[in-house]
N, C-alpha and C positions, 0 to 999 in steps of 0.2 A: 505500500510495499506488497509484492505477489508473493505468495508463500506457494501456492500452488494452481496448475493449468490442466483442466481437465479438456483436451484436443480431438475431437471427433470420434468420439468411441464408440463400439455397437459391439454388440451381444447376442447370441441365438444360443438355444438347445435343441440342435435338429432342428425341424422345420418351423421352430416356433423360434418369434426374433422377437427379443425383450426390450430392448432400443437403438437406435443408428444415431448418427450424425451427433454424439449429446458433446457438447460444450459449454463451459465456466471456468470462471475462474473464482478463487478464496484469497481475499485480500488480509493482513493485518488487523486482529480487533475486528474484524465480521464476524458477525454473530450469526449462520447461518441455517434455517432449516430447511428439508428437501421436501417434500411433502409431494406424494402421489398413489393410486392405489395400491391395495394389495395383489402381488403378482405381476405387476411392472417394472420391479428389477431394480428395488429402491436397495435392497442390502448384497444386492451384487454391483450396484456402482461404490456402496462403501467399502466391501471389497477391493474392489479394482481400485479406490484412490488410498486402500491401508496398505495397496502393494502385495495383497492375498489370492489376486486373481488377475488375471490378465485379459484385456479387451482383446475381440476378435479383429480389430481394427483401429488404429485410433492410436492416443499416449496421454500419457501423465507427465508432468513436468515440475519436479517441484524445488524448491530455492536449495540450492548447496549448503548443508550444513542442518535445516532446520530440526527438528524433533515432531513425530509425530507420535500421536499416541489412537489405539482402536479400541474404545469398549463396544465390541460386538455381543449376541447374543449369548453364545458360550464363551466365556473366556478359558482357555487352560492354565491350570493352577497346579503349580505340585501338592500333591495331599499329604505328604507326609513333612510339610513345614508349618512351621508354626501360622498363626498369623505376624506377630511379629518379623519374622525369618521370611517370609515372602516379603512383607515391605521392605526389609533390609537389602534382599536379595536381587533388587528390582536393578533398572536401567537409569537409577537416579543420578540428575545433574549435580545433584547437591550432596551424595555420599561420598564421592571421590573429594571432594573436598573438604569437607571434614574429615577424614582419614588422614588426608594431606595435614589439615592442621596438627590433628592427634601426632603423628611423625614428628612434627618442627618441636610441637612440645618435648620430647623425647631427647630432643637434639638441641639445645638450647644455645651450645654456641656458637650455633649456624644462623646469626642473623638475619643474613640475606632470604632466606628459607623461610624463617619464622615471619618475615615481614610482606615477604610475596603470600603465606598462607593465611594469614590476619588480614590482609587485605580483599581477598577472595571470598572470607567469610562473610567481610562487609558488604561487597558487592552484592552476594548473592544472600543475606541476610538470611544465613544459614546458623548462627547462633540457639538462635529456639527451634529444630528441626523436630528436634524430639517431640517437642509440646506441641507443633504444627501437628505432625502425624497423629498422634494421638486425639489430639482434640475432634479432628477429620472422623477419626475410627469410631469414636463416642458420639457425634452427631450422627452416622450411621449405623449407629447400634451393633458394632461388634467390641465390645468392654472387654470380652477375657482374650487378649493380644496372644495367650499363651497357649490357644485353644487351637489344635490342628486343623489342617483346612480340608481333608476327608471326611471328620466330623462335622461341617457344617452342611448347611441345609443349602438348595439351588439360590433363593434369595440373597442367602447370607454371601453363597461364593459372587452372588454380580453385585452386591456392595461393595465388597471386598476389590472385587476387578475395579470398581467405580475409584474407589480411594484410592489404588494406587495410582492411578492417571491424574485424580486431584491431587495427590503429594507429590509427585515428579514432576510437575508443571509442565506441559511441553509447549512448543511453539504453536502446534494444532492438535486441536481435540477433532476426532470424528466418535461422535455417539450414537448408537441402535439401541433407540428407545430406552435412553437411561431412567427414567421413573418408573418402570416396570421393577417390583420386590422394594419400590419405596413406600411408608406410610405418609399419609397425609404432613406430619412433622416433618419427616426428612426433605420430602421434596420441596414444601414450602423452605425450607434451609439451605435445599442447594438452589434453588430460585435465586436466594437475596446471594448467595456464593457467587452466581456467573455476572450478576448484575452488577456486584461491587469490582468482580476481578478483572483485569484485563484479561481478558482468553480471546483467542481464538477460535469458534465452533464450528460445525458442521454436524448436522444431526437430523435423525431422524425422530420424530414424536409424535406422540398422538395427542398431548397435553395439549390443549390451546392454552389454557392460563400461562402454562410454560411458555409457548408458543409467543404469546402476547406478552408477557413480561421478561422477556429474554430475549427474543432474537430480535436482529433489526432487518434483517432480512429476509424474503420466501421465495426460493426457487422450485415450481412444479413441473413435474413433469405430466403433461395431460395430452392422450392419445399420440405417444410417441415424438411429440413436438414442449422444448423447454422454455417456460415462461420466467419471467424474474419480477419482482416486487420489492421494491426500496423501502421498506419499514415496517411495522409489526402484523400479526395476525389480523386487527379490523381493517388495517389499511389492505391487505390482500383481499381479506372477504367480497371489501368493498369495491376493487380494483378489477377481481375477476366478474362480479357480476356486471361491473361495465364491459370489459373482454367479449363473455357471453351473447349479452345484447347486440354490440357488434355485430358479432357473429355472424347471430341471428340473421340480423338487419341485410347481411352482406350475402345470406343466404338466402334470403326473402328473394333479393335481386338476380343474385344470379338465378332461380327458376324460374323468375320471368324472362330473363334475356334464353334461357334454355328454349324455352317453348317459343321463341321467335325464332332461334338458331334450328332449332328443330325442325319448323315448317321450310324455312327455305333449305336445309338438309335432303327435305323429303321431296323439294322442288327443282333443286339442280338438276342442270346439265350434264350426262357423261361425260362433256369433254371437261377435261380440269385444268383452268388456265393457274399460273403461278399465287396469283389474289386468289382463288378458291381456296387452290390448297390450305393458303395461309389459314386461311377462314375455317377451313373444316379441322386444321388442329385446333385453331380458337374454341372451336366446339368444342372436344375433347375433355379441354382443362373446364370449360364451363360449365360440363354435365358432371366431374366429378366434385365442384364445387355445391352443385344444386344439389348433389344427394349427399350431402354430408348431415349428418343428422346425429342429433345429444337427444340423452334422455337422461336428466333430471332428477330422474328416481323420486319425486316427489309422491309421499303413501297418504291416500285419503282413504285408509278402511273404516267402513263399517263391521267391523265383527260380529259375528253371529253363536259367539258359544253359550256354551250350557249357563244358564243364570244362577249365578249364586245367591243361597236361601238366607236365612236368617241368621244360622249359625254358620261363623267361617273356621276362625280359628281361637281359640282360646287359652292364655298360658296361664295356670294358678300354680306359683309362689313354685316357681321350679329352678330345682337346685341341681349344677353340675360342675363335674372339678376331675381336673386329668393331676390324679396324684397329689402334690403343696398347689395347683395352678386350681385357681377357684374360676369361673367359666360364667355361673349362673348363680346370684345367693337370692335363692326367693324371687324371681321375676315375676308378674305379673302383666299380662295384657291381653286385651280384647279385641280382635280386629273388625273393622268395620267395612260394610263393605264399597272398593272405589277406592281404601288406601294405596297410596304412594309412599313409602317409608323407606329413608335409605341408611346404610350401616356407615357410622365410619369409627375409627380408635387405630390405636397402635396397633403393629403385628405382634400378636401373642397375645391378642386380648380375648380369643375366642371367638370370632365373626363367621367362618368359614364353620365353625362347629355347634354355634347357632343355627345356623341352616340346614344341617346336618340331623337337630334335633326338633326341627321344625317337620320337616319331611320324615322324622321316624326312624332315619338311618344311624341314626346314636340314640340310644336310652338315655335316659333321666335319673337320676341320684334319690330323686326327690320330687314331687308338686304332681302335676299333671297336665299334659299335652293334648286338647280335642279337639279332633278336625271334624268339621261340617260335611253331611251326605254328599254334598253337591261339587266339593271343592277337588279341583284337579289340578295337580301340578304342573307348573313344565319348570325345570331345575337344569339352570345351565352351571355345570362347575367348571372349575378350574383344569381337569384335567381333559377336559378336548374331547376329540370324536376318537373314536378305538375304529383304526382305519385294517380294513379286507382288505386282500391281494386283490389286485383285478375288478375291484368294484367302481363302478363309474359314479360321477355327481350325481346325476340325479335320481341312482339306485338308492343311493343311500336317503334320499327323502322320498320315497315313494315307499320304504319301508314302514315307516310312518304313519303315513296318509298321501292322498291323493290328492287331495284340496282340503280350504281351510271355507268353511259357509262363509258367507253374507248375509247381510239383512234382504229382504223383501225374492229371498231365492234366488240370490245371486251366487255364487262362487270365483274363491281363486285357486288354480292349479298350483301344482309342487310344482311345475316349469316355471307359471307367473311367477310365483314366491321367488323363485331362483333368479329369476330379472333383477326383482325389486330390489335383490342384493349383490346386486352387479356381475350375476355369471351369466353370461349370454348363452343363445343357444348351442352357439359350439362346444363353450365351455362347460358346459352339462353334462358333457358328453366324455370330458376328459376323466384319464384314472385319477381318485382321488389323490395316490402316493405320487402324483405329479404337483401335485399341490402348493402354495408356499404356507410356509406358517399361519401367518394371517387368512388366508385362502379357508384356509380348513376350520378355523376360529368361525368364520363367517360362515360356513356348511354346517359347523353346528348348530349353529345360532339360529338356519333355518329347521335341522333336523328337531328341533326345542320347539317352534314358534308351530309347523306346521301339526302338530298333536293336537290344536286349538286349546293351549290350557285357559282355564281361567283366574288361576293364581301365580304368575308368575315370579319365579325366583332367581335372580342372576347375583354370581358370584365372579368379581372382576370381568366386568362381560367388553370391556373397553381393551385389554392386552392386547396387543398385537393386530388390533383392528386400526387401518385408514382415519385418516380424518373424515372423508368420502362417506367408508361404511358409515362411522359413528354418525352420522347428518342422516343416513337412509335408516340405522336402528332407532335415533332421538324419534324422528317423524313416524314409526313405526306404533314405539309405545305411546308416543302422544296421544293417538290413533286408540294404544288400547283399554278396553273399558271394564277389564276386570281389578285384583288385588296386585300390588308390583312390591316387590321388595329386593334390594339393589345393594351388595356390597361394592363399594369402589371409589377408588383415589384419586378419578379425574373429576375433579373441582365443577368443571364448564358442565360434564355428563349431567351432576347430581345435581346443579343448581336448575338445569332444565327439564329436568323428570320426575322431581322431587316434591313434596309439599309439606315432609316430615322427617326426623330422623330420630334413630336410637344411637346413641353415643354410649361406647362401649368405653368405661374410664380404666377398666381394669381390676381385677380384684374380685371378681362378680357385678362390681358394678355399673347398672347401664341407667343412663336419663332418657326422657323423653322428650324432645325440643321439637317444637311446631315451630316449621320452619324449613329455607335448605340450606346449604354448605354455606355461603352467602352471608346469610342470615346469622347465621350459629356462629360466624369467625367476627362480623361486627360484633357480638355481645359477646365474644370470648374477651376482644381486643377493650370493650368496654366496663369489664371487670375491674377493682381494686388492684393493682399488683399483688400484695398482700397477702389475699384473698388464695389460699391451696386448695388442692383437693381434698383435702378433708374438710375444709367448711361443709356445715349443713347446707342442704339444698336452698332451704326458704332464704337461708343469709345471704344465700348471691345474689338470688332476685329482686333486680331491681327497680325501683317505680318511675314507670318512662315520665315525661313531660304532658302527654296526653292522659289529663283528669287524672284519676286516681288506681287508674290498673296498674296492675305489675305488669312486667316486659313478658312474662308467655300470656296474661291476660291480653294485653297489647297484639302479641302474634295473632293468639286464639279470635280474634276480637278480628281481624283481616284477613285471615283465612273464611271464617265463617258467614263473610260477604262474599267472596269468590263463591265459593259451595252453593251459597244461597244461588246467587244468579247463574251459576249453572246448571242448578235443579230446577230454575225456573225456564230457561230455556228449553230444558229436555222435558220437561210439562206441557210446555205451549207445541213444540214439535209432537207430541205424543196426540195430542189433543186435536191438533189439524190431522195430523193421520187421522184421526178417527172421520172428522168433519168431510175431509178428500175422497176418502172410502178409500186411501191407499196402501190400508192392511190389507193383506191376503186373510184369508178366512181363519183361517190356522193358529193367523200370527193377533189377532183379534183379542185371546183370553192373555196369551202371554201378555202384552201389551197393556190390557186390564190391568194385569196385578203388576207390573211395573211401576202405572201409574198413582198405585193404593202406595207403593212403598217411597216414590218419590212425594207426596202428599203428606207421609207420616215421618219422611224426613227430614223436609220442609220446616211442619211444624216443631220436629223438636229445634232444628238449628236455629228457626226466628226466632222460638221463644228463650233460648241463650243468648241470642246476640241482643233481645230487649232485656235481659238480666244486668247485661254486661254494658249497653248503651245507659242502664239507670243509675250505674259508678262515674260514668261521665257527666253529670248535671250538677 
């Protein structure tokens, strides 16, 4: 059944045109997500199909009668109702009927009335509404229902927006980036929600787990022309990279037929008989086929920043607490250098304030904070780029830096840098306040990168970014070779940048799990039921099947074969440089002592992993 027909629509802002010709359709029980980059006009077609904006061409067609529902990026909410009183107040299928029943009650010997109202209830299994709603508001963590919705924080107002589109049930959902102000809990909860329910979707995400466990559908829009894919996230993956190859393939050919078309082009005759003609529009279309051209964005840097020394960061027994909200009780750790550590916990457990007091911009209660001579930050927060009148893209990274070094004296420009993250040269060029949301995310993200820190620190660096970007940032950090520490809720993010985590439980207290997201959610899922958070640490851990370790000995135990063979690689590279003579003279002593510290690290990790190889015998 069609619920709705998106009919040849296009889009411009002045001279700039966001898309033409776009058409689909959203069937019953499609579960569908839209996926295309940032600033191609992904939340102005959600617009135009929530009926908030109108195509410059084109129509929307959608089934007589149905329900839709938009959680968009800002929802408006009256702030002086409760929360309660906004869910009551809403467009629900199911209060009018209830009311209706309450009525019949009242009126008892109006049979007919009471028996039509009974029946409706059934239907609509509108009996436990109450306990419905509620239960929705508690998996989303707004508990005091009596709590105005002025006093709430922006997160709390787009849960809020979220539940009441999951309480109303409508016909069609269209969502903008509903995990965005979710914790790792909740979206795992609305995951198994749209999987059990029948819904209808359309959405936009940047989640691939979401992606991959939710939708059965992907329709992209890439370079103004719309693609469709019948099943989940790898079946796309894997569907556009055959797409691409094509492509390719069909491009390969056409510059060969070009270059034949070409010569006789240049060979003709003045006179133009009917068959020429033909031929020379044939040209036409062939030369714009030959020059069509992708790029990839595939990042293989060598980085060249400052070398981090011996000491990086170090936290002893550091205590912090906002008011009854305990933050830090006695933390300790040592960072090492080459960590990958990522945050995760509930919101309100302190994560975003952690970082805050890492970098120095929050004091301490208690313990002490030391940072190493050598260590520079680059600190991407949550609050964005603080956008000038009038300033253009690529002013605002050239503020910065001009370029980022490479190894053996190479460099990249703040323009290269601005490719690698999909603003083309035109786009550089544009006012920042022209920007889309995501746009600007992604400008920060190089105004951050191009400083060359050597400790990088990202807080939710995945909001509002593409699927697109997040593939061109993942290859980025993979790429970098300093310290990374990473708060964020996208599963797919941390499981591919990750090698470690701090789990923030709440209360003060944080674990330290060798491991990623991945990782940590097997041996959550592999605990006792039983088993709360107040157990002691030692009583969780478990003794895997492999000889006689416990499960982080287990981890520790596989992590520190990776490490080993990637020090041993960047040994034997270190070491033919030397042999090639392909140091520059310069880079000669650095090099040196690189390879003292890669030798002395070596040996401590072999001599742990024969400690821990002598439990297995």
């Amino acid at each position: 059944m069609n619920y709705l027909s998106v009919e040849n629509i296009a889009k411009s802002y002045g001279e700039r045109v966001l898309f033409k010709d776009i058409s689909f359709g959203i069937n019953k029980d499609q579960k569908i997500a839209f996926v295309a980059k940032n600033g191609s006009g992904k939340t102005s077609i959600l617009n135009i199909i929530a009926g908030l904006d109108t195509p410059d061409t084109g129509q929307i067609i959608s089934r007589k009668g149905i329900q839709i529902a938009y959680l968009a990026q800002n929802n408006e909410l009256n702030p002086d109702l409760t929360i309660e009183e906004t869910i009551l107040s809403t467009e629900s299928k199911i209060l009018p009927i209830v009311a209706q029943y309450e009525k019949a009650l009242e009126n008892p010997d109006d049979a007919e009335a009471y028996q039509k109202a009974f029946e409706l209830m059934e239907q609509h299994n509108a009996w436990d509404f109450e306990t419905q709603y509620k239960q929705i508001l508690s998996k989303l963590k707004l508990i005091d229902i009596s709590k105005k919705v002025g006093m709430l924080s922006g997160g709390q107002k787009k849960r809020l927006s979220l539940a009441i589109i999951l309480i109303n049930k409508p016909d069609l959902l269209i969502l903008d980036e509903p995990t965005n102000h979710l914790d790792l809990e909740m979206i795992e909860w609305l995951e198994a929600f749209f999987k059990k329910e029948k819904i209808t979707l359309f959405m936009v995400t940047h989640d691939r787990y979401f992606l991959e466990r939710v939708c059965n559908e992907i329709v992209e829009l890439d370079n103004g022309k719309l693609y469709k894919y019948k099943g989940n996230y790898s079946y796309y993956l894997q569907n556009k990279e055959e797409r691409l190859a094509l492509e390719q393939t069909n491009t390969d050919k056409a510059k060969n037929l070009f270059k034949k078309e070409l010569d006789w082009m240049r060979r003709q005759p003045k006179a133009r008989t009917t068959k020429s003609k033909s031929r020379i529009d044939d040209f036409y279309e062939i030369k714009e086929k030959a020059h069509k051209r992708r790029n990839e964005h595939t990042v293989q840097l060598e980085i060249n920043m400052e070398r981090l020394g011996s000491k990086i960061l170090e936290l002893h027994k550091v205590k912090k607490a906002f008011n009854d909200t305990v933050i830090l009780d006695g933390f300790e750790y040592v960072f090492k250098r080459g960590e990958r550590i990522g945050i995760i916990g509930k919101n309100g457990t302190g994560k975003s304030s952690f970082l805050n007091i890492i970098t120095q911009k929050e004091p301490v209660d208690g313990g002490k904070v030391i940072l190493g001579e050598t260590v520079k930050f680059g600190y991407y927060t949550q609050k964005g780029i603080v956008i000038k009148e009038g300033q253009k893209v690529i002013e605002v990274i050239k503020e910065f830096g001009e370029y980022i070094p490479l190894t053996k004296g190479r460099k990249i420009s703040a323009s290269q840098l601005l490719e690698r993250f999909l603003f083309d040269r035109k786009k550089q060029y544009d006012f920042v306040e022209k920007l889309s949301g995501g746009e600007q995310k992604r400008l920060y993200l190089c105004a951050v990168l191009i400083q060359n820190p050597n400790f990088l620190i990202l807080d939710e660096p995945t909001n509002d970014l593409d699927v697109i970007t997040l593939n061109v940032l993942e290859n980025f950090l993979l790429d970098f070779p300093g310290n990374l520490l990473v708060v964020s809720h996208d599963r797919y993010f941390m499981d591919k940048i990750v090698d470690e985590l701090f789990v923030f439980r709440g209360a003060g207290k944080i674990e330290v799990f060798p491991g990623n997201y991945s990782d940590f959610r097997a041996y959550e899922d592999s605990k006792p039921k039983e088993i709360t958070e107040k157990t002691n640490k030692d009583t969780r851990i478990k003794t895997t099947q492999k000889g006689k370790l416990t499960f982080d000995e287990n981890r520790e135990f596989g992590k520190l074969e990776a490490d080993i063979e990637r020090l041993q690689k960047r040994k034997t590279a270190i070491e033919k440089g030397f042999l090639d003579v392909s140091f520059a003279p310069d880079e000669i002593t650095e090099k040196s002592e690189e390879l003292q510290q890669i030798i002395a690290d070596l040996g401590e990790k072999e001599e742990r992993w024969l400690d821990l190889s002598m439990k297995l015998e």
